[in-house]
Structure formats: C-alpha cells, structure tokens
N, C-alpha and C positions, 0 to 999 in steps of 0.2 A: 523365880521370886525376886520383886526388887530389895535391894537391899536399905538399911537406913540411910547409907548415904547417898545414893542416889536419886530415896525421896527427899531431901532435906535440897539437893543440889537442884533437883524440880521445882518442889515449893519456892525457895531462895529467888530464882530465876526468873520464874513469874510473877513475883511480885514486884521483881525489880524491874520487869516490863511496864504492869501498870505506875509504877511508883517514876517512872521516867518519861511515861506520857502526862500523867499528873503536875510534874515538876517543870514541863517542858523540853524536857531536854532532847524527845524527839520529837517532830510535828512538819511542817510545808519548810520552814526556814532552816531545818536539820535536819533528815527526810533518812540520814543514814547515820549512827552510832557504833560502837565497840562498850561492852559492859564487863565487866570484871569481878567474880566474887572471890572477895577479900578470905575470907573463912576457908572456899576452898583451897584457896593457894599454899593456906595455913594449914591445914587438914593435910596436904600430901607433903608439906615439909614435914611434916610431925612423924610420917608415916613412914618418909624416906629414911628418917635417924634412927627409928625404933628397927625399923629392919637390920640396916645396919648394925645393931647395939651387939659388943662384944669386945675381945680381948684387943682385937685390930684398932691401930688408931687410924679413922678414919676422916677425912675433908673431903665435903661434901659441898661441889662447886654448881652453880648454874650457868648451865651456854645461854652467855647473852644475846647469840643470834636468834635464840628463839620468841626474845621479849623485850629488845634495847629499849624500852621505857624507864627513864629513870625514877619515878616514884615507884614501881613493882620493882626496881631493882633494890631500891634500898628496905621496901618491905622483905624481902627475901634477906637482903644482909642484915635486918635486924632479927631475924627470925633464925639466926645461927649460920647462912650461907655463904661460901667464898662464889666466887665467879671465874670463867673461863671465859679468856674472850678472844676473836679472830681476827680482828683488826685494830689500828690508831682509834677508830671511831669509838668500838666496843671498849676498848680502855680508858677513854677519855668519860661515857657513860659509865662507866664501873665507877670510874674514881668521885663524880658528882654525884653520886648514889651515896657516898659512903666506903667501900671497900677499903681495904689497905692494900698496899701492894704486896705484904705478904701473904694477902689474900685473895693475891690473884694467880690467874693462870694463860699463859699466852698459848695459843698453839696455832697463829697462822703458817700452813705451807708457802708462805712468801713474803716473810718477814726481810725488811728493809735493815741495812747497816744500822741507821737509826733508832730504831726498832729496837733491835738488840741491844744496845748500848743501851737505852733507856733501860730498858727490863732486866739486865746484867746488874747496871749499877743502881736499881732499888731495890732489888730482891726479889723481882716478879719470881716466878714457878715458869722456867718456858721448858716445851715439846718441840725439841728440833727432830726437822721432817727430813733431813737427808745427807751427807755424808761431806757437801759443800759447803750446807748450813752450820755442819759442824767445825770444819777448817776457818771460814769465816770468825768463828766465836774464839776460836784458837789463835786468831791474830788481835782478838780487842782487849782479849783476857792477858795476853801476853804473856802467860806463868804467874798472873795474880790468880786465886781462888775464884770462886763466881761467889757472890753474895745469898744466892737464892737456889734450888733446887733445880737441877738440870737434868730432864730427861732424854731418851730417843724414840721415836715414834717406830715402832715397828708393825708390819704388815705380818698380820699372820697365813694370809692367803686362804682362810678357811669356805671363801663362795659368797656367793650371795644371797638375798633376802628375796623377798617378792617384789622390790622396787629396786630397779639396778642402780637407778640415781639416789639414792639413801645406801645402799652397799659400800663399803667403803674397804672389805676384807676382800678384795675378787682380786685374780690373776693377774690384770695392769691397771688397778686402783692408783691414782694419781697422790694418795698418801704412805708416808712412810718409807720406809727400807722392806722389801718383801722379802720374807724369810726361806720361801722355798725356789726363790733364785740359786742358781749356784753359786755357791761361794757365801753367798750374804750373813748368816750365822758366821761364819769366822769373821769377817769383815766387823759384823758387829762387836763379836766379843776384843777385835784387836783395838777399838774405838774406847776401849772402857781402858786399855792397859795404858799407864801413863797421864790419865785425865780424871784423880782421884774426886775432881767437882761433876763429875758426870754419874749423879746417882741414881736414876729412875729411868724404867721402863713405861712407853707408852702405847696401849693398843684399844681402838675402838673400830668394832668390826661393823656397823652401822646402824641404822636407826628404824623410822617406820619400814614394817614389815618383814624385819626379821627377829628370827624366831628363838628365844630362850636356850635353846640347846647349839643352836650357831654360834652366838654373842658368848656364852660359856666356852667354848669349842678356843675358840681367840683368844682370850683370856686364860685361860689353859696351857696353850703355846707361848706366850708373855711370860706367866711365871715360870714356866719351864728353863725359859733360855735367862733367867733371873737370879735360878739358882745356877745354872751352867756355868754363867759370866763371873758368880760367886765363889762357885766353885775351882774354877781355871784358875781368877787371880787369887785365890787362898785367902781373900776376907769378903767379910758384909761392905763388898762396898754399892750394890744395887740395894738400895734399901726402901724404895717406893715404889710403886706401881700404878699407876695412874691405867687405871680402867676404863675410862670413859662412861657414856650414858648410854643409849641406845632404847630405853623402856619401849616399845610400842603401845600406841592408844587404841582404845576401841570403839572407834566412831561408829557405831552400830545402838550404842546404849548409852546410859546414863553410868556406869557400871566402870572402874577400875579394876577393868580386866586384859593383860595380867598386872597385878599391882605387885612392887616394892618387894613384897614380904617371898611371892612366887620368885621373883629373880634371883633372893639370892639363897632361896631354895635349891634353884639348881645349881648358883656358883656353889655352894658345899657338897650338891652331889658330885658334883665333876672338876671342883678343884679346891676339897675342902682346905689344903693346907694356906687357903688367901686367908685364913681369918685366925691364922694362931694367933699373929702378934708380932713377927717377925721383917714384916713388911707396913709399912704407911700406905694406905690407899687411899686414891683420888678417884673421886666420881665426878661427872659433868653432865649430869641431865638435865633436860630442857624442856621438848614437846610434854614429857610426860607428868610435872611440876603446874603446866600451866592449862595446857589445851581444854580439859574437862571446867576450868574456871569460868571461860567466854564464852562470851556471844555477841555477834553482830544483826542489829537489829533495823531494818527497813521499812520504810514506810511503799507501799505499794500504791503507783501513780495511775497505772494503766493495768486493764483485763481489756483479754484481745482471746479472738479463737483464730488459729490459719487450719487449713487442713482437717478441718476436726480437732484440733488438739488446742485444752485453754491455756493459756498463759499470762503469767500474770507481771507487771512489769517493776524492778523494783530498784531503787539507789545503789544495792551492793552488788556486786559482778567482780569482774575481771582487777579492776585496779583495790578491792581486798583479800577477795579471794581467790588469788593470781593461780596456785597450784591444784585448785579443785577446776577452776575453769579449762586448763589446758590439758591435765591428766586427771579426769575426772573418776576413771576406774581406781584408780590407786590413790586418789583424795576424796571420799565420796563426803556430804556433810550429808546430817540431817536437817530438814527443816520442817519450825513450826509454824503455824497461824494464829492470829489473833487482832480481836477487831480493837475499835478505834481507841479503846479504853484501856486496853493493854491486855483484856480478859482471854482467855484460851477460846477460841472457834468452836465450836458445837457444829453438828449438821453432817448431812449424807456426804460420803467423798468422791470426790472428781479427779479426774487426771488430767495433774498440770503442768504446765513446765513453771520454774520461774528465772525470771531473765533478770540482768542487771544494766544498768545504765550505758554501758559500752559499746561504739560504734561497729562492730563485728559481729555475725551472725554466732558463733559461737561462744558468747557470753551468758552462760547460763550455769549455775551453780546449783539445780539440780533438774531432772529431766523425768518427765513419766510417773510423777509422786502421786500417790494417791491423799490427798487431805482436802479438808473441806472446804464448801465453795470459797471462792477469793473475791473481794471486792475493793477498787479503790478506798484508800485510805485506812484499811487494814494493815496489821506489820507483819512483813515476815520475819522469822529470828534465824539465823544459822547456829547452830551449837557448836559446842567443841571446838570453837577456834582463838581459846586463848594465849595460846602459842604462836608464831610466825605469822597469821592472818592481822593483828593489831600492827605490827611493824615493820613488816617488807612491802609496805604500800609499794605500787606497780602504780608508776603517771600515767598511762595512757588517757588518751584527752586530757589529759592537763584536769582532771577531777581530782580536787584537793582533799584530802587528807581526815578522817573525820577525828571529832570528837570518842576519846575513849574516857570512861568512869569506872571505877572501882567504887563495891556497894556491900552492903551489910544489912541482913533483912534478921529482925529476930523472930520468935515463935510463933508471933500473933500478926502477920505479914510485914511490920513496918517499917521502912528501906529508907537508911542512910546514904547517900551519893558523896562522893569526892573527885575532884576532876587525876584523872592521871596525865591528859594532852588535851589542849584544847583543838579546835579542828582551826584548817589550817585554812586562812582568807583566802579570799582571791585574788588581794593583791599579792600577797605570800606566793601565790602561782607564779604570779608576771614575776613577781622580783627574780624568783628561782630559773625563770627560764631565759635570761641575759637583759633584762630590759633595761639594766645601767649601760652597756655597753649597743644600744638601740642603733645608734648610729655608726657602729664602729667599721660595718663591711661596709658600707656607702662611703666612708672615707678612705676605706684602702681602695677604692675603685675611683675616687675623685669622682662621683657624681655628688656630694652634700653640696652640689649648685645648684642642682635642678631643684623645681619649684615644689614647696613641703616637706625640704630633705630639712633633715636638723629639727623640724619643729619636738618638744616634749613629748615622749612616748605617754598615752595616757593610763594610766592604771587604776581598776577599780576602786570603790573604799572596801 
C-alpha cells in the first residue's frame, strides 16, 4: 500500500514536471535539469527531530557533501540544522548558507595546519581521525583550552555493508583509530588522559547499504569505550558522542523505507543507554534528508534500436549521474516518462535502455526497463537523486553543469519554482578549463613566434 507521503511526493513531482515545461525551464536550449521539492526536504527534517525527541540533547548536522548547494544549505539551516563538512570548500559553503561556526562540524581525514587553526580558534566541533592529527593540535593549542568541541574518530571494525566503498567500519577502513587493533583502546583512552579539551567520541560505520543492526552494532562499541574512558579517568569528561548518519535510501519506491523513527528504534534496542541524557549527540545525515526530494529531468533527443534492443538517447548520463553509470548494481535509479507536456506516458511497455549524452559506450543510467514507448522530445526523469547527483557533477566532455530548482506544488497541482544554481555557460567551461593561461605552454617552449601563436583564445557567449 502507498503510503500518504509517498502520494503527495508523486503528485508534487509531476506537477512540477509539467509546471517546468510550461515555464521553460526545460526545452532544446536546457534539454537537462535538477528539480528539488521544498516540502520534501521539510518533511524529513521534521521527521529527523521527532525521532530524535527525548531526554538527550541532540544536534542534528547535514553532510554537506551530500548537497554543497548553498540555498538548500541554508533551507536546512533555517529549518533548525547544523552542518558537517569535509573540506575548506564545504566550510566556506556552510558559512554563505548561514551556519555559525558553532554550528559546524569538521571531520575531514586530511585536515591541513590551516585547517585546524581556523576551526580551533572559532569554535568549529572537529573529529580528529588519528593519533598525528592529534599531536599536531597539541602543538597549536599549546596548553590553551580548544574553544569548540573535540572529538576522536574511532573505527569500531564492526564489517561492512553491501557496498564496500560506503563501508567505512571494515578491518583497514582508511577512517579513524580501529579499535580492534592491538593496543588501540588503550592508546585511545591514554589520549583522553591529560587533554581535558578532548570530549567527544566519533564513530560512523557507513552509509548506503548498510544495515540498521551494523550501524547500531558501531555505535554500541563508541559508547562503550565512552564510558570505559569515563570511567578510567574518574570523571565525565567524554561527554558527546557524535554518531554519525548512515540512513540508507530506497530507491526501489517512493517510500521512506527505513525511515528516522526505525533507526533509532534499533539504537534503543541495542544501545538504549545513548538516550538517557547523559551524553550530547551529533548526527550527520545526508543521502537520506535529500535523495527522496529530486529529480533530474531530460529531454530525450534521439530513439535508436541496436541489436533488438530500443534506446532512447537523453542529456543526463555520466557527468550527473557519475555513481549509477559506473556502479550501476549498487546505484540503481528509477526512471520515469513523460511526453512533451510534462504529463506521465500512458501506453504498452518496451524494453529500453536509456543512454545519456556521454562519449563512452557505457553511459547509461538505466538498462532493460520496461516503460512506455519513448519518443523524441519526451522527458525522461531520474528519481531519487536529491542528494550527491545535483552536486558532484563529473566534467567529462566538458558538459556544463545544469540548471537546479527547488519547487512548491500545492493541493490543486500549482508549482512555485526558485532557482537554487543557475546552469553553468559555456563560457563558464572554457574559463574553468585554463583558457587565461591559453598561451602559457607555448611560451615555456618558445614557440609564441610561430604564426597564430598568441592570438586571443576564443570563448563562447
């Protein structure tokens, strides 16, 4: 049975189809889109906090890698969110959103001197990932205090999920201190003795694909050695716990399955003492805040048949949908159809491939679907890629960057648009890809004599 909100996320979505062919905003001169519902993104904030709800004080952060758009960032930061970020870039995006610094969260494993200093002396919240990183901080703090919240990343080792590259709890995971190394639990807890500004435990045991009793399993281990470390030095001085996110999605449906309220269902089965009170916990979810919100929407150029098999030929591929095209088993999307109007496809179903604009034979994001005929100038939509599909654009050919919108459709279909990114020119391309420095190998080689060396590189409008 569908549920309400997964009709409302339907309805919503299609209207905001036609409501974007209407307005223009897809067509021949824009042929490929990113769409955004507002409401939903609102809907699973709302969902995240209520779960949460209890004696624990909890901050509830977004990983920006999943969405560095700064207008959805600062939607989120008005809607009660801190943020977690992994790079200068993602911090510099947080702070133009809005955020405060004490409402941020750093946890790159390869934070720069710089870095650190910066997030030491404003108060950021940082997760040091290892025992170097920590001696380093020991030289900039000098015996001052830290300003802000300092954790240690630790590796529970508890396995992996169905996707080894989202695993981030396995045996030689390149995050954290792994705790069932030898030694490593003492090592940790001698790291707390004498460094009364080192208060927080951090452990994310990973994301799509693994499974609620894993992700519990990790967290489990975390607050274990929380109290251990508590306990040895004879006060509360671990007094946070930063969890991480991990929700998995289910691109299979329109459905929030499993949502918010199951996760932390089983953290009370398996570790209810995270929620007396006694500990601050940090969440940092991402995929699972946004992913159900989008959709990327194609205008389909070309139908072709090779082999017996149709295909249909469309703007979005490889350089949006980078991890569905290369690991397609373990990124599957779904897609819809729909003709010129924006209206949903009607009609007997074919098996098609649909292909994306990318000069590579295997650019294809999805393969053997059974839906209905396809015709030039029809869209395809991809679902579920509100998360990391809008923002980790992949340059291949130098295909620039599209247009994304965020949209508001009420009861009686009719759709509000806002831009979140405008798409990105062509000249925007050339500039990106050296064209100030056009001349610059020709003069370390002394050939700008030979004839039409030097002239103005030219670049689109």
């Amino acid at each position: 049975m569908t549920s309400g909100l997964a009709e409302r996320r339907r309805t919503a979505r299609e209207a905001a189809l036609r409501g974007a062919v209407a307005e223009g905003l897809i067509g021949p001169s824009s042929p490929v889109i990113g769409l955004m519902d507002v409401d939903g993104v609102l809907d699973a904030v709302a969902s995240l906090h209520t779960a949460f709800a209890g004696p624990a004080t909890v901050q509830h952060t977004f990983a920006a890698k999943a969405c560095g758009l700064v207008p959805v960032l600062r939607l989120l930061a008005r809607a009660g969110m801190g943020c977690e970020v992994a790079s200068p870039g993602e911090l510099q995006q947080a702070l133009a959103a809005g955020f405060g610094y004490d409402q941020l969260v750093f946890d790159s494993p390869a934070k720069t001197v710089e870095e650190l200093e910066l997030a030491l002396g404003q108060g950021v919240a940082i997760n040091l990932d290892n025992f170097q990183e920590l001696a380093r901080v020991d030289r900039i703090l000098a015996g001052r205090p830290a300003r802000g919240p300092v954790g240690l990343r630790v590796n529970p080792q508890v396995g992996a999920g169905a996707i080894g590259a989202m695993s981030t709890a396995t045996a030689t995971s390149k995050f954290g201190i792994p705790l069932r190394d030898p030694g490593a639990v003492e090592a940790v807890i001698d790291a707390f003795v004498g460094r009364p500004w080192l208060n927080r435990l951090h452990a994310h045991v990973g994301s799509q694909g693994c499974p609620l009793p894993l992700i519990a399993q990790g967290i489990r281990a975390a607050y274990e050695l929380a109290e251990r470390i508590n306990e040895t030095l004879g006060r509360r001085q671990v007094t946070g716990l930063d969890i991480g996110g991990g929700l998995p999605v289910d691109f299979t449906t329109d459905e929030n399955r499993p949502g918010y309220a199951d996760y932390v269902a089983e953290l009370r089965t398996v570790v209810p003492e995270l929620f007396d009170g006694r500990y601050t916990l940090v969440t940092e979810f991402g995929r699972s805040l946004l992913a159900k919100s989008g959709t990327i929407a194609s205008l389909v150029e070309y139908t072709k048949s090779a082999g017996g098999r149709r295909i249909a030929v469309t703007h979005a591929g490889a350089q949006v949908a980078t991890r569905t095209v290369f690991m397609p088993d373990a990124w599957p999307l779904r897609a819809g159809v729909f003709d010129a109007d924006g209206s949903p496809k009607q009609g007997p179903a074919e098996t098609v491939d649909i292909a994306g604009p990318c000069c590579f034979a295997g650019d294809l994001t999805a393969v053997e679907r059974e839906l209905p005929a396809i015709d030039p100038g029809d869209l395809v939509a991809l679902y579920d890629t509100g998360a990391y599909y809008f923002s980790s654009h992949f340059a291949y050919n130098s295909l620039p960057r599209p247009a994304v919108y965020g949209y508001r459709a009420d009861g009686a279909g009719h759709v509000r648009f806002a831009p979140i990114r405008s798409a990105q020119s062509l000249r925007e391309v050339v500039e990106e890809s050296g064209a100030a420095h056009a001349d610059a190998l020709s003069a370390l080689t002394g050939d700008i004599a030979s004839e039409g060396a030097g002239a103005p590189a030219r670049t689109p409008a």
